[in-house]
N, C-alpha and C positions, 0 to 999 in steps of 0.2 A: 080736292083743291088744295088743300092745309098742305098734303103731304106732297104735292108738286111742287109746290113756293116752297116747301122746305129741301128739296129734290135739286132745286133750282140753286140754291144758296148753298148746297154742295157740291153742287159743279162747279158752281163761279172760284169754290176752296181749291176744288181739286185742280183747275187750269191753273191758277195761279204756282201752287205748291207744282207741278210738273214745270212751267216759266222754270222756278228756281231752281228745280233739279235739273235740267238739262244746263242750266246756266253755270250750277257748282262744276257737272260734271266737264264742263268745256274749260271752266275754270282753272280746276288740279291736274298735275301729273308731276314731273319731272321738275319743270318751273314752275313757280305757283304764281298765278295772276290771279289779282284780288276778284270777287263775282262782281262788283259794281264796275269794273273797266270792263271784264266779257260783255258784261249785258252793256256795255257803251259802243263796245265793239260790233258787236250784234245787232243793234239801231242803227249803228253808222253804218253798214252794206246793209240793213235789209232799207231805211227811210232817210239814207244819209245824212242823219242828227250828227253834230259835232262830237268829236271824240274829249273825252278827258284830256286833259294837257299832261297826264303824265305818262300817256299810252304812248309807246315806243313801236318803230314798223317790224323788229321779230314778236314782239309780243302779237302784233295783227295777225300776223302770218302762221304763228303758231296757235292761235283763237281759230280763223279763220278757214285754214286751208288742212290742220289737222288735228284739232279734236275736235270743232263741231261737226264734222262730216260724220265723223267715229260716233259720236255722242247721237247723233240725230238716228243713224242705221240701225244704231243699238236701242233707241228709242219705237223706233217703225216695226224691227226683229220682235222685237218685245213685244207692243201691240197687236202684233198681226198673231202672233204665238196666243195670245189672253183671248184673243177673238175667238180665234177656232177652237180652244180649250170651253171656252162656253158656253158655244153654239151644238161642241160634238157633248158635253154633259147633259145639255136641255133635251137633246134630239135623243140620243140613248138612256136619258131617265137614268145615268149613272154620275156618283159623283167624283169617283176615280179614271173616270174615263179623258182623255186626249186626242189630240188629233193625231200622233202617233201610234194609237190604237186600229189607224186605219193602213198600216204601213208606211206613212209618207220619208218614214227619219229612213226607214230598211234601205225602201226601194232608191233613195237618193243616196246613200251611204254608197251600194252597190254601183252607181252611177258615175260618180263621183273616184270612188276605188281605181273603176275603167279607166278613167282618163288618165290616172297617176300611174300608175304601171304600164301605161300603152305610150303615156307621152304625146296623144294626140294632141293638136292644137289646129281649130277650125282658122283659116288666115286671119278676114274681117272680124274675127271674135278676139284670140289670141288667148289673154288673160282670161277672159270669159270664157271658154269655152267648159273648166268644169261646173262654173255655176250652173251654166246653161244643160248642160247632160244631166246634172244633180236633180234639177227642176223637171225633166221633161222624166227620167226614171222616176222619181216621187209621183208625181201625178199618174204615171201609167200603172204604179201599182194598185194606186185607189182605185181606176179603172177595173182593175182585174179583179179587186176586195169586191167592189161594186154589183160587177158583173156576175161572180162568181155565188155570193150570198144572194144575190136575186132569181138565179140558177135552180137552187137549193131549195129558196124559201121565198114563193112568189108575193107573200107579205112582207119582206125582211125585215123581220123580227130582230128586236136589239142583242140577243143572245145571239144568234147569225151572223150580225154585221162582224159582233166582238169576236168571234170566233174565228171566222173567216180570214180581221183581220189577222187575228193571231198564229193564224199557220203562217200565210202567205211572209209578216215579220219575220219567223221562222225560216221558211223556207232562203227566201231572200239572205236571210243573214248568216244563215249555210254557205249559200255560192259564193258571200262575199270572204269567208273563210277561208274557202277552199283555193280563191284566187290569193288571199295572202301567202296561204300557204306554200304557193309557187311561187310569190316573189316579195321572197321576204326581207329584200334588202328597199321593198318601200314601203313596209309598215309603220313605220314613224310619220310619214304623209300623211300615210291614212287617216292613224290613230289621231294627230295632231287637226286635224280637218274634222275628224268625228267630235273632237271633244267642243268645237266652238270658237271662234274668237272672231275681235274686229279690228287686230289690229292692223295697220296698214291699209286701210278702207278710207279711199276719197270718195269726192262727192258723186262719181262718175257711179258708185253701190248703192246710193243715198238714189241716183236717178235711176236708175236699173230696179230698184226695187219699187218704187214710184207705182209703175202701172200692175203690179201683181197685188200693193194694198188699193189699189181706188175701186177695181172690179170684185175682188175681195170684199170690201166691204159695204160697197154698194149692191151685191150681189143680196149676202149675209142683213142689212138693213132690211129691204124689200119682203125679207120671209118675218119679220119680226111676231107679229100678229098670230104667225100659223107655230110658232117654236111656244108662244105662248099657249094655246091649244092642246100643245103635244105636249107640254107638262102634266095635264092634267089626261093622259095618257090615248092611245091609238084610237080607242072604240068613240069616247067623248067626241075625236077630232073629226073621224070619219062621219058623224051623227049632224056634225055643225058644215057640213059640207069640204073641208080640209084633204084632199089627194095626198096621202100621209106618204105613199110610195113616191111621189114625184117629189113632193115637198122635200125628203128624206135626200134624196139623190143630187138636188141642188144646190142644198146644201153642204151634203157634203162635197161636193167640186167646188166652190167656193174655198168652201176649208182647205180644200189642197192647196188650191192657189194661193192660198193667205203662208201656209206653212211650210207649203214647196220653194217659195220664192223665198222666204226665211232661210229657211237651211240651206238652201244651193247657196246664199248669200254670207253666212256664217256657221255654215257647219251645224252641228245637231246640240241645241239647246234645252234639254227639260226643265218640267215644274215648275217653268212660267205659265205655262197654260194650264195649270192646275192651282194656283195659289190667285191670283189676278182675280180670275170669277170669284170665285169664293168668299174673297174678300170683299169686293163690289157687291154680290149679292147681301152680305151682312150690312153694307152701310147703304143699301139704294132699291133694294126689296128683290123681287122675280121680275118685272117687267123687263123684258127685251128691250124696248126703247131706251133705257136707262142703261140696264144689264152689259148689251155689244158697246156704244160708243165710248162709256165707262171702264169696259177693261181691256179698250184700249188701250185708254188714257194711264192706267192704272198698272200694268204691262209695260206699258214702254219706261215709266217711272221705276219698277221694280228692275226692269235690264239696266239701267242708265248706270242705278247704286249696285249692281251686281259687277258690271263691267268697270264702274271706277275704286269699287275693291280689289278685282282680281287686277289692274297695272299697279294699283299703290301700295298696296300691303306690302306686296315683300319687292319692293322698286328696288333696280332695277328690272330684278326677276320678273316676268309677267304670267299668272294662272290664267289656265282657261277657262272661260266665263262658263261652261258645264259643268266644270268642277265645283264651282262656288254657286251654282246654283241648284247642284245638286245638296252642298253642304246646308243650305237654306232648306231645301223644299222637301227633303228626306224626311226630317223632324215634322214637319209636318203632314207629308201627306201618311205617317203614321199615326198622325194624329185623327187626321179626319177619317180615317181607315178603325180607329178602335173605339173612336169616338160612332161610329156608326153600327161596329160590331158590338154596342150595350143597348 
């Protein structure tokens, strides 16, 4: 009970402290509007409170229409990233593990690649059309990881899964070579798409992403109970009645969905789903209950300040949010990598 009521009063911190970050980050760029007229800004379209009397209508428009949309997707990217990073660490009993461990960045990179060099554009989609391939290639590799290690190993075994996905990453990221390599006057697309970014994301990304985090995470919530189980490893789970092979497979589609819909939406972002849990689990213990909704919250916190360093730092010049968050999470996941190899 102690440690719930205390459990509790760190979540009431952490909403808050996320309130403010998405608020700074709506806040900064190019113009700087103060965080008490955003967050004025912010009440006045979501509960229509009156605005500050010194808020001017580009300042609305520019709160409004393009950086909280930016801010919020970069917020949800984030989250949905921290989610499957925790859920695929609990389920494989590893702590260097990812959801990119199950091919989703490969097989969406490949997808993605397709459409830039072919030039396709579905009509009713248009702009959408390579999120949408991105998404639908990511998810079909896991499919195949899935398929393929339960093929092999009718228990699948967490050595399996990792393995498995590790060729297929492989394999994948071969053909996608091999296509640049024939048309090499669009590798810049590519590259520029592979490394991440939000900018130029209206709200219309913020809805689009919408229903890939609610089944995601409503998916991912409902296992919580049995991810707790499977911490304390296969044989314990299968003894307490847990279908560890089914359990296993739900979640990880889930996962896809959370991080396929991520990256068709912004490109291929690491070591947020690797630093997000981690941290959560130091300030909120192992329970799943805490654990997933937590590094969401914690995740999309971590994209918000990752994304409003990569436009500010070197303004006007903008980095890609995987560059800077690789610069972040490098140092550390050597850390946790040597810190475990003692």
């Amino acid at each position: 009970m102690y440690m719930e009521n205390k459990n509790r009063k760190k979540i009431l911190l952490s909403v808050l402290i996320a309130f403010f970050i998405i608020s700074m980050g709506a806040s900064n760029g190019s113009s700087h509007i103060s965080i008490l007229d955003t967050i004025s800004i912010i009440l006045n379209k979501i509960f229509n409170l009156p605005l500050n009397e010194s808020i001017t209508s580009p300042q609305i428009s520019i709160v409004w229409k393009i950086r909280l949309p930016r801010v919020l997707l970069a917020f949800i990217v984030g989250g949905c990233l921290a989610v499957s990073g925790a859920v695929i660490q609990s389920v494989l009993k590893n702590e260097l593990a990812s959801p990119y461990t199950l091919g989703v960045s490969s097989g969406a990179s490949l997808g993605a690649g397709l459409v830039i060099v072919s030039g396709i554009s579905i009509p009713f989609l248009q702009g959408f059309t390579l999120p949408l391939v991105g998404f639908i290639s990511g998810l079909a590799t896991v499919f195949i990881v899935i398929t393929f290690a339960s093929k092999i190993d009718k228990t699948m075994s967490n050595n399996t899964i990792i393995l498995a996905g590790m060729v297929f990453s492989l394999f994948v990221n071969a053909l996608l070579t091999t296509l640049i390599a024939f048309f090499t006057e669009d590798l810049e697309s590519i590259a520029l798409w592979q490394m991440g970014s939000f900018a130029m994301k209206s709200w219309s990304y913020v809805v689009l992403i919408t229903p890939f985090f609610i089944i995601g995470m409503l998916g991912v919530l409902r296992f919580t109970k049995e991810m707790d189980i499977l911490t304390f490893g296969e044989e314990q789970a299968k003894l307490v009645g847990v279908d560890t092979q089914k359990a296993k497979i739900k979640l990880f589609v889930y996962c896809a969905v959370l991080t396929g819909g991520s990256v068709a939406l912004s490109g291929i972002i690491g070591f947020v789903d690797l630093i997000a849990p981690h941290i959560v689990r130091k300030i909120f213990g192992s329970n799943h209950k805490y654990v997933v909704p937590m590094s969401f919250l914690f995740g999309g916190c971590l994209m918000v300040v990752t994304d409003l360093i990569a436009r500010t730092v070197f303004s006007p010049i903008e980095l890609p949010v995987g560059a800077v968050t690789a610069l972040i999470g490098a140092p550390f996941f050597a850390h946790i990598y040597f810190k475990k190899a003692r």
